[in-house]
N, C-alpha and C positions, 0 to 999 in steps of 0.2 A: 732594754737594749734597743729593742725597734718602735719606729713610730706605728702606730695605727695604721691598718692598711683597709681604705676605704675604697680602691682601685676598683673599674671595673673591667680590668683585662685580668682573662682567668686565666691562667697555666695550663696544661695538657704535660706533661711529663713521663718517663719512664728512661731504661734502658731503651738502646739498642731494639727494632725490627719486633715491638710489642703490638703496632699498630696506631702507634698516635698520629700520622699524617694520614691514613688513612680514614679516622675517626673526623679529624680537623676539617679534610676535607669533606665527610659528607655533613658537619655542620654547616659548614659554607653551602653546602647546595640546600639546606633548608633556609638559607636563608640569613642566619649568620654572619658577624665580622670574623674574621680571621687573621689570625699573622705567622706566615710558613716560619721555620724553621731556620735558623742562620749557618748552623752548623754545615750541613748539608751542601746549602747555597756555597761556603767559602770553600768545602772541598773540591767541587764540582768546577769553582770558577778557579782554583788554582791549578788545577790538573789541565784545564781549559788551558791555558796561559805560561805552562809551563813553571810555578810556580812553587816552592818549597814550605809555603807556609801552613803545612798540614800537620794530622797528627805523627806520624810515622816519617815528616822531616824538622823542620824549625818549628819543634809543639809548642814553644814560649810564644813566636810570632802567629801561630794558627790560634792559640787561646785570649790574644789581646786584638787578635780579628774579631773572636767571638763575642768577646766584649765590647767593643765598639759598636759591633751590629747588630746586637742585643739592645745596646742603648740605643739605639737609631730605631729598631724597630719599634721598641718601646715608644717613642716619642708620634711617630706615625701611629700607632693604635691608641692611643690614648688621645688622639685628633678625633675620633669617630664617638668620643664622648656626648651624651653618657650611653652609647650602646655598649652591650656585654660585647667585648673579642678574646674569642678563644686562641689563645696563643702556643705553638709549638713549641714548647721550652722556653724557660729563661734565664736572668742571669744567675741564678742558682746552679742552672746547670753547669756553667761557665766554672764555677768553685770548683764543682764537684767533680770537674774534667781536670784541674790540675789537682788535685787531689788525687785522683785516679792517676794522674802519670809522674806524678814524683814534684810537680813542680812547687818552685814557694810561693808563698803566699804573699799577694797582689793586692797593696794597698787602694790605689785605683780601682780596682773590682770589689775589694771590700766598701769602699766608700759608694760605691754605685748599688752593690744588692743594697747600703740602707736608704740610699736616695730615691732610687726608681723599681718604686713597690706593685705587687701586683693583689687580686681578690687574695684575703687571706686566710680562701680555701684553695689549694692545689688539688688538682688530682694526679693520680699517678697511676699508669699500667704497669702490671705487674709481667716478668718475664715469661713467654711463651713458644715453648717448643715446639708445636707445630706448627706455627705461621714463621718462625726463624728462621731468614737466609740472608745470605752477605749477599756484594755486590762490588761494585768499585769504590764506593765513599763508605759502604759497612763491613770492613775488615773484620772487627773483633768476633773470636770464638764466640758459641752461647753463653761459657762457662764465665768470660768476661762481660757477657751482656745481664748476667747476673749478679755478679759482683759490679757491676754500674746501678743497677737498681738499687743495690743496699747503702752505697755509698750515697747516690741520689734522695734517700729517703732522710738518711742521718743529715745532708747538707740542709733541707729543707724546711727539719722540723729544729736544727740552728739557726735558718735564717728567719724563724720566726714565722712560718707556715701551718696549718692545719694540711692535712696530706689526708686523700680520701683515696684508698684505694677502687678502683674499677675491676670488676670482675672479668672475665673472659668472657667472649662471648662475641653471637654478633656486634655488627657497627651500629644498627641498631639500640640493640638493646645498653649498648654503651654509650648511646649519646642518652636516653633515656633518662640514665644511672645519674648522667651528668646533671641533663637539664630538673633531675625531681629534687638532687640536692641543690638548684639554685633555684627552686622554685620558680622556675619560667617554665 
């Protein structure tokens, strides 16, 4: 079903408030490429703006933002070739977020997870209750940031991913994790 995935921009994945930006960014401070997070970014700039394209208003038009700018980032980080960039999500996520909210399924997003591939190892953090808090852009319960990881895991290993999960743990010992399975 998918082509080969020889990419060298790696994923960083999970739920909801697990600590992947956190993680993401202290690869960048070693030194690393990186690519934030879009989700985040589109909430932030339509609350900014007055805008409705979120999840909790126009989730069709907040999820075809997502994809857009998933591909966009996609295309900038795969500029910085062939360095490794750790990427905060991608458009896998994008699935697995209308999946999560009822929505149908998105020819144009299906066409895009097979076109613009990432390393075809993910990693994924696993959901964690004590580092868990919302904020203005992370609404969901934990109970939901739970049920986002498992959903996240099954889109993943559909879209043709290997899924390595990360242990808890310091940021440290989690980039560690990362960098012994890509041998760098």
């Amino acid at each position: 079903m998918q082509t080969p995935i020889t990419s060298n921009l790696v994923v960083i994945t999970g739920g909801p408030g697990v600590g992947k930006t956190t993680l993401i960014d202290h690869l960048h401070e070693r030194g690393f490429d990186t690519s934030p997070e879009v989700a985040r970014a589109i909430i932030e700039d339509q609350q900014e703006r007055g805008g409705n394209a979120l999840p909790w208003g126009d989730n069709d038009a907040y999820a075809g933002l997502m994809c857009r700018r998933s591909i966009r980032a996609w295309q900038e980080a795969i500029q910085c070739h062939p360095r490794t960039v750790f990427c905060d999500r991608g458009l896998p996520d994008t699935l697995a977020h209308r999946r999560l909210s009822g929505l149908p399924e998105d020819q144009g997003l299906m066409n895009a997870i097979r076109t613009y591939r990432y390393h075809r190892v993910a990693f994924v953090l696993p959901p964690w209750s004590e580092i868990y808090k919302t904020d203005s852009a992370r609404t969901q319960s934990f109970s939901e940031a739970v049920r986002t990881y498992v959903v996240l895991c099954r889109t993943y290993h559909e879209c043709g991913y290997e899924l390595v999960e990360i242990r808890k743990g310091p940021v440290e010992q989690r980039a560690a994790q990362i960098l012994s399975r890509l041998k760098m």
